[in-house]
Each structure stands twice: as C-alpha cells, then as structure tokens.
C-alpha positions as CSV (number, residue, x, y, z in Angstrom):
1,X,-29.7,8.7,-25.4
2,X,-27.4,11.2,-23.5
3,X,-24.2,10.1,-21.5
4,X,-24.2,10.1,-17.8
5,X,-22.5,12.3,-16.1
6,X,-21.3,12.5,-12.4
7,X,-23.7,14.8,-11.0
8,X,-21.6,14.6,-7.3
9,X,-19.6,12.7,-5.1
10,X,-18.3,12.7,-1.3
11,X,-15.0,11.3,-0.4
12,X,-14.6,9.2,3.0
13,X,-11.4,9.0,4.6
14,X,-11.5,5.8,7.5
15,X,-15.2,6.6,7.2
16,X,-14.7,10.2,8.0
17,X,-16.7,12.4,5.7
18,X,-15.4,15.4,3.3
19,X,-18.3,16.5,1.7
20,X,-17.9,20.1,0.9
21,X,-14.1,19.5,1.2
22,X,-13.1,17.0,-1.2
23,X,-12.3,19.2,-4.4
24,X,-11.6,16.8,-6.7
25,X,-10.8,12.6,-7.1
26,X,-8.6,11.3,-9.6
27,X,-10.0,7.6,-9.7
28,X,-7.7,4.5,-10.0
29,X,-6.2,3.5,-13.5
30,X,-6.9,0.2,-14.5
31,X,-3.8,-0.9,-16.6
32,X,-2.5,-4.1,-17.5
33,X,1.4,-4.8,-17.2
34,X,2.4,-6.4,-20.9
35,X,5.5,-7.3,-22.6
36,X,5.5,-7.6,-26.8
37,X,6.9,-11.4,-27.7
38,X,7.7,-13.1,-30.8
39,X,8.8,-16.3,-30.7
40,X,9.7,-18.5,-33.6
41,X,7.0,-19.0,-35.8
42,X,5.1,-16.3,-35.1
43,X,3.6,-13.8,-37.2
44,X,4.2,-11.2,-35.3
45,X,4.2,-9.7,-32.3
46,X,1.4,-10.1,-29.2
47,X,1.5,-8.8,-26.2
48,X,2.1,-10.9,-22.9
49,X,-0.1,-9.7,-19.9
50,X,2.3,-10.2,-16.7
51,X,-0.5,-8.7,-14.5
52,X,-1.9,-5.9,-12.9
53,X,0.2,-2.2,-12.9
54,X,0.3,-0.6,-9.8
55,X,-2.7,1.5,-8.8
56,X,-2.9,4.8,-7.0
57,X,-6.2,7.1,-6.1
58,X,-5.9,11.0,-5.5
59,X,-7.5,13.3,-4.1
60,X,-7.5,17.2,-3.7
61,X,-9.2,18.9,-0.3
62,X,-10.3,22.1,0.0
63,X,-8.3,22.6,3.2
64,X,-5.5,20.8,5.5
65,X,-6.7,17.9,7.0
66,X,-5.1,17.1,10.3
67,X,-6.8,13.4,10.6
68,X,-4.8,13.2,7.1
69,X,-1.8,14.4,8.2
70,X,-1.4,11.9,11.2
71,X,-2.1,9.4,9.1
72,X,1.1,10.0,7.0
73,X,3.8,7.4,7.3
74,X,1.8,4.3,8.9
75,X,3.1,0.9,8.5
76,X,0.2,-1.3,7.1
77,X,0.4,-0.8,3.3
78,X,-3.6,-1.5,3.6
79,X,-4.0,0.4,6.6
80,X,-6.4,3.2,5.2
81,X,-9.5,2.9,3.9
82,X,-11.0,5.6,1.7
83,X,-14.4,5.4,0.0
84,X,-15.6,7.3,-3.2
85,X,-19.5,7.7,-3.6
86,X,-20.4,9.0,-7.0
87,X,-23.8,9.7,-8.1
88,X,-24.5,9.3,-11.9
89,X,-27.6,10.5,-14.1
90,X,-27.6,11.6,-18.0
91,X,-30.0,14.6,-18.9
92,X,-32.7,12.6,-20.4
93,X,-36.5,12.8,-18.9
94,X,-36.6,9.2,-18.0
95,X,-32.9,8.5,-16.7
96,X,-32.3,7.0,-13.8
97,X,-29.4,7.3,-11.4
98,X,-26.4,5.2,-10.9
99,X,-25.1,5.0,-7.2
100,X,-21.1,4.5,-8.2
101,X,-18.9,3.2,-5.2
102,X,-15.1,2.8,-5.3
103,X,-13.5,1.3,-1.9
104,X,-9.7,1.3,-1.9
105,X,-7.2,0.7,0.8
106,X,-3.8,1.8,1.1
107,X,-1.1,3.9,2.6
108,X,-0.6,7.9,2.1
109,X,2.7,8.4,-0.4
110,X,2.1,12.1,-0.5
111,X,0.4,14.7,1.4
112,X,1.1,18.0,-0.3
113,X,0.3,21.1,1.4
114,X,1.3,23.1,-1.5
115,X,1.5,27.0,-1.3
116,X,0.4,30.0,1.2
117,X,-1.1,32.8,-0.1
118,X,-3.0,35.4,1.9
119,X,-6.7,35.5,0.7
120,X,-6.8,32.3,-1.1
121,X,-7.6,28.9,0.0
122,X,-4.8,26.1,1.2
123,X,-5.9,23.3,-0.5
124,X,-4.3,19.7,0.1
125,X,-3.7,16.8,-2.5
126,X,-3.0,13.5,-1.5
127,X,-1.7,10.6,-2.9
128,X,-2.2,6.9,-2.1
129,X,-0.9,4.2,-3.7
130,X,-3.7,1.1,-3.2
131,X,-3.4,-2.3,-2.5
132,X,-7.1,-3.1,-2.4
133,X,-10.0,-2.0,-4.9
134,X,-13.9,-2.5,-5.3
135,X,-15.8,-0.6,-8.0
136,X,-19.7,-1.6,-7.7
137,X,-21.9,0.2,-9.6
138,X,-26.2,0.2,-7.8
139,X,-24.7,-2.4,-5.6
140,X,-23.4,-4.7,-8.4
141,X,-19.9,-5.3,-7.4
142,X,-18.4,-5.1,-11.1
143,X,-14.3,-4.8,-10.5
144,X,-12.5,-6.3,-6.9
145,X,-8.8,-6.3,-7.0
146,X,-6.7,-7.3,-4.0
147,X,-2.9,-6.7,-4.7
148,X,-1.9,-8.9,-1.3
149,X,-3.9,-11.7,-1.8
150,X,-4.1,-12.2,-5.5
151,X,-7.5,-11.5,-6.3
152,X,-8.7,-10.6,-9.7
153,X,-12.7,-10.5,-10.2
154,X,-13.9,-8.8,-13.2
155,X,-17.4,-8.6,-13.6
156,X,-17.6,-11.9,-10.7
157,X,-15.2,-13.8,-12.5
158,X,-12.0,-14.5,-10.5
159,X,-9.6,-14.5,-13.0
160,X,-6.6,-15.9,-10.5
161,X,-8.6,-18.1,-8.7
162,X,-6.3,-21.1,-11.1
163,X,-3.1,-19.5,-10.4
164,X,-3.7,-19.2,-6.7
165,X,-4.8,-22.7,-6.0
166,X,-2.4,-24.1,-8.5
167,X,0.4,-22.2,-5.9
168,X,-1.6,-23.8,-2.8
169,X,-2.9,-20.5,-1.8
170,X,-6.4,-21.5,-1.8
171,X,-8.1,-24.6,0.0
C-alpha cells in the first residue's frame, strides 16, 4: 500500500560508470507542444497537440569529469549516450523491486564547473539536451521517443507510425 520510492541509481556516461559520483539526475520532462483553437462553431476552446517539446536530462557529479569535459562541443546531436539505472521498492513486507532504465542520447549544452572553494567539493552539472529516449521499467520498454526519426511509442504503440508512412518515411 505504500509508494515506491527510488532506493538508488548509477548514471553511465558512453557506458562509463559514476556510481559514487553522480549526485543527482533530473530526469527528462515529458511535455506535449499545444496551441488553444476555436474555430467557428465551437464551444470552446481545445487544445491542439503539434508534438513533442524539446527534452533535456541533467545531471550533477560529485567532481569534474574530464571524459565529460572532452566531450563538450561534439558534432553529432545524438552522439552521447547516457544511461540512468534506478532501482525502485515501497516499504511494504512483500514489495518487490522495479529495475527503472532511462537511455537517452544527445549532445552536452552545458558543463558547469561552478565555484572553488577550499575545503569543499567541486561538483559538476551538466546539461544535455536529447534527441533519443527509452524509459523501460523490469525490462518492459513503456516510453521510446526518437526526435530524428519520428518515433513516438507509448506503451508499444507507435503513435507516428501514420504520419511517417503517409510522408514516405517508412516502407
């Protein structure tokens, strides 16, 4: 009857590890892009969905990451891969525990090294703006998004799958 909570996570960076350096993760919003309409007729107003807002994960470490750093500035707006593993469990006697995996690929916007200060910790945050996204929960893929490519499955649905071969992107 209790909630689950996130009892931890590790954070791979172009399967790099940062367990006991990955602070915290602020997960990827999912937002649709709408616009209010009322035509003629109408009642009133609904809202139009013209897609998918633009998503972004980000992540603090507990330390400057050089592998990060170099990464800064590369090309291929899918070109890095980070992985989130989360493991879930409410507080109940007979709860079990969700294995929670978010894949993303992007680019690194922002890699801010923030302040110095002697006798306290440099931490890092960093922010990437995604093209890609998978969210499967105990290996049930529930949410895959691909930006690029049009791809929309919620749930194994592909919601564009239509639009995309009606635009002769699909065989």
């Amino acid at each position: 009857m209790l909630p689950k909570s996130i009892k931890n996570f590790n954070v791979f960076i172009d399967g790099v590890g940062y367990a006991g350096k990955a602070e915290e993760v602020v997960t990827p919003a999912l937002e649709r892009v709408t616009e209010s309409y009322r035509g003629g007729g109408m009642l009133g107003e609904v809202e139009l969905d013209l897609g998918i807002e633009a998503m972004k994960i980000e992540f603090t470490l507990a330390e400057f990451s050089t592998d990060v750093i170099k990464q800064f500035g590369i090309a291929d707006a899918s070109g890095i891969g980070v992985r989130l593993l989360a493991a879930a469990k409410a507080d109940d006697a007979d709860s079990t525990v969700d294995a929670i995996e978010i894949s993303v690929r992007g680019r690194f916007k922002k890699s801010d090294m923030g302040s110095l200060k002697a006798g306290e910790m440099a931490k890092m945050k960093v922010e990437m703006p995604i093209t890609y996204l998978t969210y499967s929960v105990n290996g049930d893929v529930i949410v895959e998004i691909d930006m690029i490519n049009g791809i929309e499955k919620i749930n194994g649905e592909d919601r564009q799958a239509k639009l995309r071969q009606a635009l002769g992107l699909t065989a």
